[in-house]
C-alpha positions as CSV (number, residue, x, y, z in Angstrom):
1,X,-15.1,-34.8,31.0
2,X,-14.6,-37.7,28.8
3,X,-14.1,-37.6,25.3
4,X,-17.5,-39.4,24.5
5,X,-19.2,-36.7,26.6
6,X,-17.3,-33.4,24.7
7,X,-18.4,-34.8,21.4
8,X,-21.8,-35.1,22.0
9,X,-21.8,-31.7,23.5
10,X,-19.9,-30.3,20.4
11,X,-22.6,-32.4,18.2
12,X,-25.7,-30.5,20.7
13,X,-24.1,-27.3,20.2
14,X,-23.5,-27.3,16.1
15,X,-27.3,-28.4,16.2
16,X,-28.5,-26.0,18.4
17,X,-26.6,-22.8,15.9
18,X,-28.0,-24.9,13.1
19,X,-31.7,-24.9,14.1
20,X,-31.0,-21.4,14.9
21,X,-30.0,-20.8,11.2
22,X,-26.6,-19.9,11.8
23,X,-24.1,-21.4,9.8
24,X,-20.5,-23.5,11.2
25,X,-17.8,-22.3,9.7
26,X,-16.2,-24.8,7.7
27,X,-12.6,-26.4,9.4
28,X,-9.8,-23.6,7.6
29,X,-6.3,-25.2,6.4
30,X,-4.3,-25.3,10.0
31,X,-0.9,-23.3,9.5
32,X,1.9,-22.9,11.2
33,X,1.6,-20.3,14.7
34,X,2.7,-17.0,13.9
35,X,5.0,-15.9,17.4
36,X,5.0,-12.1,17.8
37,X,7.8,-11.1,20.3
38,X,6.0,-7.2,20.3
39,X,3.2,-5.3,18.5
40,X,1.6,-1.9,19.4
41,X,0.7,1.2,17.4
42,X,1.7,5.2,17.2
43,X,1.5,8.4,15.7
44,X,4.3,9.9,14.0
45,X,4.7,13.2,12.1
46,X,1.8,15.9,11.8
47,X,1.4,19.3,13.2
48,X,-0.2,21.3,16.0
49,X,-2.7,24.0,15.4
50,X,-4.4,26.4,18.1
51,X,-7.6,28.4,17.9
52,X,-7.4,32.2,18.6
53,X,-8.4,33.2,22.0
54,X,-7.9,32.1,25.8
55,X,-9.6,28.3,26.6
56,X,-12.5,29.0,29.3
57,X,-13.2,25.3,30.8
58,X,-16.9,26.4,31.7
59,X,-17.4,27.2,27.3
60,X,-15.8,24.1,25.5
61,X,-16.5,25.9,22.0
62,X,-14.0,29.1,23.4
63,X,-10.9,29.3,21.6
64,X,-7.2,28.8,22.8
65,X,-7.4,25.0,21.9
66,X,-5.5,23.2,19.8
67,X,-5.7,20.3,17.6
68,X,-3.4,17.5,17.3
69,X,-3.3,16.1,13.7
70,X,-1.9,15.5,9.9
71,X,0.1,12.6,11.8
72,X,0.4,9.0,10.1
73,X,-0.7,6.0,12.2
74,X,1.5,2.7,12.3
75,X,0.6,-0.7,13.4
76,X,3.6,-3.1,13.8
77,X,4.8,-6.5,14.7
78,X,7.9,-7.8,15.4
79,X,8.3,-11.6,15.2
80,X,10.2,-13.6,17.3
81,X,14.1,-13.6,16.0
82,X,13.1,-10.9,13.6
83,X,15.8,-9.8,10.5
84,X,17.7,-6.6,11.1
85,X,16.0,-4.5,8.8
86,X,12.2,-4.4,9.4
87,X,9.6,-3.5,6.0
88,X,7.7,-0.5,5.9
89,X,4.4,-0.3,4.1
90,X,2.7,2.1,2.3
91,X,-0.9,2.0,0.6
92,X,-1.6,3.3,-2.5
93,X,-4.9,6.0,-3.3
94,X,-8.1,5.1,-1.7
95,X,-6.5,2.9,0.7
96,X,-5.8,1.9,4.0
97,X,-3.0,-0.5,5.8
98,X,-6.1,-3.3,4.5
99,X,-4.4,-3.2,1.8
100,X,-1.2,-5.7,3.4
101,X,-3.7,-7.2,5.7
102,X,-5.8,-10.6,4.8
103,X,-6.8,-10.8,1.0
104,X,-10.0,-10.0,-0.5
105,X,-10.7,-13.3,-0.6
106,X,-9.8,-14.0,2.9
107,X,-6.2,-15.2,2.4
108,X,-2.7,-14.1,4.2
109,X,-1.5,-10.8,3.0
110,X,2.0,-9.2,3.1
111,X,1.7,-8.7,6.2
112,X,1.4,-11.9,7.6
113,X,3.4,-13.5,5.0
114,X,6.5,-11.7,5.7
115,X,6.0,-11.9,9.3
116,X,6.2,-15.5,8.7
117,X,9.4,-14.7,6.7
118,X,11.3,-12.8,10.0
119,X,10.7,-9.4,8.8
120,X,9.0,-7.0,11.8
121,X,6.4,-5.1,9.6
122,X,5.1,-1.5,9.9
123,X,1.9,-0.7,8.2
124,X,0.8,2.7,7.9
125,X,-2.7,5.0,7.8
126,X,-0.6,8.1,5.8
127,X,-2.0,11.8,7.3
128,X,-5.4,12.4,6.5
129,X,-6.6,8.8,5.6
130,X,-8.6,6.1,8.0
131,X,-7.3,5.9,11.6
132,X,-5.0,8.8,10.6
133,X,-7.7,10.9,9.6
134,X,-7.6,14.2,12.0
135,X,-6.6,16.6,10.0
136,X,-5.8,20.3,10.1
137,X,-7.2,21.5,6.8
138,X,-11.1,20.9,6.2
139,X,-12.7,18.9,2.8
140,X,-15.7,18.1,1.9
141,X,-16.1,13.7,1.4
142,X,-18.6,12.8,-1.4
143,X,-20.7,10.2,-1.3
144,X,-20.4,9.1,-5.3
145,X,-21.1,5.4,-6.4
146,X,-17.6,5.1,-8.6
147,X,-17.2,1.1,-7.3
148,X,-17.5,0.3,-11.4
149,X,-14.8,2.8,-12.2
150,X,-12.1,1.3,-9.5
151,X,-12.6,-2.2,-11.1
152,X,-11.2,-1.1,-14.3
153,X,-8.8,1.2,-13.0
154,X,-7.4,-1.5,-10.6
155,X,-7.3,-3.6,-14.1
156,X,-9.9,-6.4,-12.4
157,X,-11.8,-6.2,-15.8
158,X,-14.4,-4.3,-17.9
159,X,-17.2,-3.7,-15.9
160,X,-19.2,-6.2,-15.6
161,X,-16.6,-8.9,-16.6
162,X,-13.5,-9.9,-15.6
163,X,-10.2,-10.1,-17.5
164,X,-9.5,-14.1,-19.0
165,X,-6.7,-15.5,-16.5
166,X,-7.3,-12.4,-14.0
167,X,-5.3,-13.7,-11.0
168,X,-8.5,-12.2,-8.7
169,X,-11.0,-14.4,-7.0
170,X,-14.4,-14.3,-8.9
171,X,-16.5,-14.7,-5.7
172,X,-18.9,-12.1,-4.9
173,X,-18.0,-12.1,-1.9
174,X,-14.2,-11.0,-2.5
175,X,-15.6,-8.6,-4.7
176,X,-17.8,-6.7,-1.9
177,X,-14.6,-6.9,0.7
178,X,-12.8,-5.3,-2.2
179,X,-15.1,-2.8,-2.6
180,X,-15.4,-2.1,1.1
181,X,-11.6,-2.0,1.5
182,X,-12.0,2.1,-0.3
183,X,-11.8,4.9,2.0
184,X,-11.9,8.7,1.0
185,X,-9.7,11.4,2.2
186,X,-10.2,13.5,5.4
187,X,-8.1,16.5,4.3
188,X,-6.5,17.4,1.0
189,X,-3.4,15.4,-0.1
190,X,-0.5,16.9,1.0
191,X,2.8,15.2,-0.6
192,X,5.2,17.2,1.5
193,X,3.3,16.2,4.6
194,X,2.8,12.1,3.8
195,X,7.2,12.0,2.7
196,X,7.5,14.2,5.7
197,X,5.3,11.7,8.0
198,X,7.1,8.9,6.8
199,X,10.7,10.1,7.3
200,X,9.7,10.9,10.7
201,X,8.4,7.3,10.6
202,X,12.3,5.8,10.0
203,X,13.7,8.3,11.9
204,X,11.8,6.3,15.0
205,X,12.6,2.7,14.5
206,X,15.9,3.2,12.5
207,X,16.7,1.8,9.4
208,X,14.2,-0.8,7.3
209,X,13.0,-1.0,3.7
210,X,10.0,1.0,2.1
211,X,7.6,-0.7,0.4
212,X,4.8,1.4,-1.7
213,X,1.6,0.9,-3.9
214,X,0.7,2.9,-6.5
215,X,-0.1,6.7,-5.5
216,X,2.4,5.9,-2.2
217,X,5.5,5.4,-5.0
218,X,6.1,9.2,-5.8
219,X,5.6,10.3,-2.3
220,X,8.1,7.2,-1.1
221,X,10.8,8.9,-3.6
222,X,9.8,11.9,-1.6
223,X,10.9,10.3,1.5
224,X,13.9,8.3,0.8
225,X,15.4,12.0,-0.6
226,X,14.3,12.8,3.0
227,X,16.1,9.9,5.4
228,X,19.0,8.3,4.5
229,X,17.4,5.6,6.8
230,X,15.4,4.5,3.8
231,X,18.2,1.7,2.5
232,X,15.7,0.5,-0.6
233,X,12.5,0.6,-2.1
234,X,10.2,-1.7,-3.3
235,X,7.3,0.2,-5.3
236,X,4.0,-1.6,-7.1
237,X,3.1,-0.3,-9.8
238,X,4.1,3.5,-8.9
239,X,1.5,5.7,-10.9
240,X,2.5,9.3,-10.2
241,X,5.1,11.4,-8.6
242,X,8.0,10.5,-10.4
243,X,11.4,12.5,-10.6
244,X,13.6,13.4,-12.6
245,X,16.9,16.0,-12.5
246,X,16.1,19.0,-14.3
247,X,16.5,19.2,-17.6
248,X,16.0,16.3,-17.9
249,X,12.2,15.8,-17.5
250,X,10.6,13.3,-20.3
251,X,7.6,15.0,-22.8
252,X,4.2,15.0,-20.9
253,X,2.3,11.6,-21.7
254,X,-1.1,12.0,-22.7
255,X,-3.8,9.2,-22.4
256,X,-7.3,8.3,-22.0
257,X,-6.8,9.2,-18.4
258,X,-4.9,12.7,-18.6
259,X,-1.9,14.1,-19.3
260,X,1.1,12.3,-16.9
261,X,4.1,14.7,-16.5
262,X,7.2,14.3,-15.3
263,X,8.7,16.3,-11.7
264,X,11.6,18.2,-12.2
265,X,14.1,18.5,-8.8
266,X,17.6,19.4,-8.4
267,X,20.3,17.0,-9.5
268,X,21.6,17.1,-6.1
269,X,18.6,15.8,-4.8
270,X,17.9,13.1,-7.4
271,X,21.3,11.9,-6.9
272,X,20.3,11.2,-4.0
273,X,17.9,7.9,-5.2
274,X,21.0,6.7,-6.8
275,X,22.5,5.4,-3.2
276,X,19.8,2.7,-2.8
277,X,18.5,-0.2,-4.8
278,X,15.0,-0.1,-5.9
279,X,12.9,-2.4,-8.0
280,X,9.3,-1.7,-9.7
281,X,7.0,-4.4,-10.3
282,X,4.1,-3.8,-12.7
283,X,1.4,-6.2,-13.2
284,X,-1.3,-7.8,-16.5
285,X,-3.8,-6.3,-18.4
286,X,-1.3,-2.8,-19.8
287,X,-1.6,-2.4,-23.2
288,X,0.9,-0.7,-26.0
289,X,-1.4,1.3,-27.7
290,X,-3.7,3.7,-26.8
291,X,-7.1,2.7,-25.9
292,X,-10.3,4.7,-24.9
293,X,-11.1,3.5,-22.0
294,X,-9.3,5.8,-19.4
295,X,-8.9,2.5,-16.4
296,X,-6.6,1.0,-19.1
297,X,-4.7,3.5,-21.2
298,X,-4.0,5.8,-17.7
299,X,-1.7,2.6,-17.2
300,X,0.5,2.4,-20.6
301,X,1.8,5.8,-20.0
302,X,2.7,5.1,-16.3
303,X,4.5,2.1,-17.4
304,X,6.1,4.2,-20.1
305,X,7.2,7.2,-17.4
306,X,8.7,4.8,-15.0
307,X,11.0,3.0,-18.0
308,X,11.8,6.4,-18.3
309,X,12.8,6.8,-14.6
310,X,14.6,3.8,-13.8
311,X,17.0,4.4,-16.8
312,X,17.7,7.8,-15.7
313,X,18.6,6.6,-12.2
314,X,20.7,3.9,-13.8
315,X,22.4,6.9,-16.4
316,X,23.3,8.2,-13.4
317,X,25.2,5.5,-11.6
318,X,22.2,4.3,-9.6
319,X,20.4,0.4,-8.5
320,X,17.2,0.6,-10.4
321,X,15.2,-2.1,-12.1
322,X,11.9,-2.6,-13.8
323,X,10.1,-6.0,-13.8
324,X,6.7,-6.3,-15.6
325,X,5.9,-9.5,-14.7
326,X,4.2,-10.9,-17.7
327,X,7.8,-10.9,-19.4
328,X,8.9,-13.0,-16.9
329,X,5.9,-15.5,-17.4
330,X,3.9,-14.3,-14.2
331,X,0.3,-13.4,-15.6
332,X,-3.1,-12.4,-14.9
333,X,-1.9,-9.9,-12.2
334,X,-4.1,-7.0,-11.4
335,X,-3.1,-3.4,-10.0
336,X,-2.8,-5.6,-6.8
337,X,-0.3,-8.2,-7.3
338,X,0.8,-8.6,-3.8
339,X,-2.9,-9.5,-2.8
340,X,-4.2,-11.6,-6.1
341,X,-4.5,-15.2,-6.1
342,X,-0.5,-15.6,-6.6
343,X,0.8,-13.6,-3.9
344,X,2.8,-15.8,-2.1
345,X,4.3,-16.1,-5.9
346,X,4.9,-12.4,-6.2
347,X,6.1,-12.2,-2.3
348,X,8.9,-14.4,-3.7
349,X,10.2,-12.2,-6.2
350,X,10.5,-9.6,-3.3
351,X,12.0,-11.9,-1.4
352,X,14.5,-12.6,-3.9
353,X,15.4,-8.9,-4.6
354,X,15.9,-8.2,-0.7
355,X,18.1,-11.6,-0.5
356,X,20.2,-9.9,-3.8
357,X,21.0,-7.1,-2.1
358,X,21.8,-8.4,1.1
359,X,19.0,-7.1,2.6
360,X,17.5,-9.6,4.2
């Protein structure tokens, strides 16, 4: 075929979708190949239930089955030359392993930007959420409109307007994949199952870094007390769940939002935090004084419990550091920073942390 002939058919064809009303996609920014040496998915963790009775193959509702679930699902990739340690990842409430995947405005995500850094990548459905969603224990899932409410909670904006300098796409279109990217609970959350799900989780592929969002960050303390395997943590903006040696547990917090207390644990098993580094990264929009709205003011006293947590991992001879990132000139960034508009700017700070530690 000559190349006269294969652009006129091109030409026919874009005319033909066009006369059929579809659209062409507009040409996309060509980037570098990303070269995956291995990828595949599992279950790990979870429990095994059986109904009373004897199974009769002629009655499939007799008893003496069982059910396989409460497990986490994992998608990962290695890339070509990977590093040593690969990066686990950990959603926060109402979430799924979209959250690392391609932006809400249709860029990279962590997932593909540090596969493009060397680092294999583990994302993971935690028990009783999306495609790890069998579970053991029944619930009832609402169907209540509460879109509005996550946009202030997730410190987009007040509903119907964004923040001034929000680093979040202002495209409707983000907005519904946003939107969409919610997804309700199958079974009640069980923090000793999710820590216990991801232990098992390092205990399969070895050592490698945890990274959490949000609800994720208490329950990843949970599992780095669990396997030594965990050799650091990289938490965004950690919202409950967090720690402290008895005794030694801060006042309850009230806001807008509710009460946030403290969790007291044995000193021996705090201690245990103290053997890895871990940094914090809080984003925009968290204000100092107490507000009425309950999507903002839920967020000053979060930001005041985890100051409150890194020093007393530090007091006790630990690697523990707090970054809000508008005091370091980084603003506009929502609950979301490693999937605003300045990702790749925030994935640099990670980057940096893992390469100060030797991590990388």
């Amino acid at each position: 075929m000559t190349s006269t002939l294969r652009k006129n058919l091109l030409a026919l064809a874009g005319c033909m979708l066009f006369a059929a009303g579809l659209s062409v996609a507009a040409p996309q920014k060509p980037v570098a190949p990303l070269v995956i040496q291995e990828q595949g998915s599992f279950a790990v963790g979870g429990t095994v239930v059986q109904s009373p009775g004897n199974y009769d193959s002629l009655n499939l509702s007799s008893g003496g089955q069982t059910l396989h679930g409460d497990h986490a699902r994992v998608f990962y990739q290695v890339p070509v030359k990977a590093r040593k340690l690969p990066l686990v990842m950990w959603h926060g409430f109402g979430q799924s392993t979209k959250t690392w995947e391609s932006t809400p405005d249709g860029r990279e995500g962590y997932q593909n930007i540090f596969l493009r850094r060397g680092f294999a990548t583990y994302l993971l459905d935690q028990p009783r959420r999306a495609s790890a969603g069998r579970s053991s224990v029944a619930t009832t899932i609402s169907a209540t409109p509460d879109d509005q409410r996550w946009f202030e909670t997730f410190r987009v904006g007040i509903w119907p307007n964004y923040f001034p300098g929000v680093q979040f796409s202002r495209s409707p279109e983000a907005l519904d994949q946003y939107f969409r990217a919610m997804t309700p609970d199958t079974g009640p959350i069980d923090t000793n199952l999710t820590s216990n799900a991801v232990s098992a989780l390092f205990g399969k592929i070895g050592a490698g870094i945890l990274v959490t969002h949000s609800h994720s960050g208490g329950m990843g303390w949970l599992a780095a007390m669990k396997n030594p395997r965990i050799r650091a943590i990289v938490a965004y903006e950690p919202g409950s769940g967090f720690v402290f040696p008895e005794g030694e547990v801060p006042p309850v917090m009230p806001s807008a939002a509710g009460p946030l207390e403290g969790v007291g644990i044995p000193l021996a098993e705090f201690m245990k935090l103290t053997r890895i580094p871990i940094v914090i990264y809080y984003g925009d929009f968290i204000l100092n004084e107490p507000v009425p709205n309950p999507g903002q003011d839920g967020w000053r006293v979060r930001l005041a419990m985890a100051k409150q947590w890194v020093d007393a991992i530090n007091r006790h001879g630990g690697d523990a550091k707090l970054v809000l990132l508008p005091e370091i000139g980084i603003r506009g960034n929502t609950h979301f920073p490693f999937s605003d508009l300045n990702n790749l700017q925030i994935a640099d700070l990670m980057s940096q942390f893992l390469a100060e530690k030797h991590l990388d």
